[in-house]
C-alpha positions, 0 to 999 in steps of 0.5 A, a space after each residue: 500500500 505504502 509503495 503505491 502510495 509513493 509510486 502510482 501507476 502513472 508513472 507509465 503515462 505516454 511520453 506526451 502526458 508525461 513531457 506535459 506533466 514534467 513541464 508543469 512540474 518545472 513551471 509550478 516548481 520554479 515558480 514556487 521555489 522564487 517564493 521560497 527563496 524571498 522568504 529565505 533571503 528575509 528569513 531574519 525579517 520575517 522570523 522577528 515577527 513580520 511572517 504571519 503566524 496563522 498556527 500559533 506556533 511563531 513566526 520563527 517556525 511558520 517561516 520555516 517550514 514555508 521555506 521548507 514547503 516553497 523551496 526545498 520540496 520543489 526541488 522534489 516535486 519538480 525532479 520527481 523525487 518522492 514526488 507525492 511526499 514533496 507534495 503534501 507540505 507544498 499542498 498544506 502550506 497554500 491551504 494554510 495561506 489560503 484559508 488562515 493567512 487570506 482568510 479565505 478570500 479568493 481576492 487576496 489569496 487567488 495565487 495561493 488558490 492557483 497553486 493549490 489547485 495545481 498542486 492537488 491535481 498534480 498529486 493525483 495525476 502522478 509525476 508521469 515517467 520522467 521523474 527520479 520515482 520511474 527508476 526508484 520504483 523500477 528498482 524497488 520494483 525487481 528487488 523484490 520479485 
């Protein structure tokens, strides 16, 4: 269960859905990765208490794991290494700006919109076979026959 979870079936998508789904990938990725980026630029700033703290857990914290969601796991997502468990922090961190920092509010959070719904269909359609999952799952896959 747990590796299906990690490897879906559409690691077997035809070359021209997965040639689509990698550019969205490199596309979305980059993009959110430039967020990432900014916030780690101004990390200092932005940990003081100038970063929304909608958890209650602290600007230091909340700042941290954007950063971690924004830029770290794209470069997974966009890779496709462990593509869905890169995902997962990426979909909670626009959910989380979406509905605590913009309260909700398509007018102010419409980027955050954009990304979450990219990114939820992004997860269920699967990273497609050019990604580092394809061989991983390859490998794993004969290991154990």
């Amino acid at each position: 269960m747990f590796y299906s979870f990690l490897f879906p079936k559409s690691l077997n998508r035809e070359k021209g859905e997965s040639l689509l789904l990698l550019g969205m990938r490199v596309v979305f990725g980059c993009l959110l990765m430039v967020h990432g980026f900014q916030k780690l630029g101004s990390y200092d700033t932005l940990a003081g208490g100038a970063f929304p703290d909608p958890l209650g857990i602290g600007s230091g914290v909340s700042v941290s794991l954007a950063i971690f969601g924004e830029l770290f796991c794209s470069i997974g997502f966009i890779t496709g290494f462990l593509y869905r468990l890169s995902m997962i922090p990426m979909i909670i961190t626009m959910l989380v700006a979406f509905v605590f920092v913009h309260k909700g509010n398509v007018f102010e959070g419409e980027l955050a919109v954009v990304y979450l719904v990219v990114f939820v269909f992004l997860y269920v359609i699967g990273p497609g076979r050019y990604s580092l999952d394809k061989p991983i799952a390859k490998f794993l896959k004969d290991r154990h026959k």
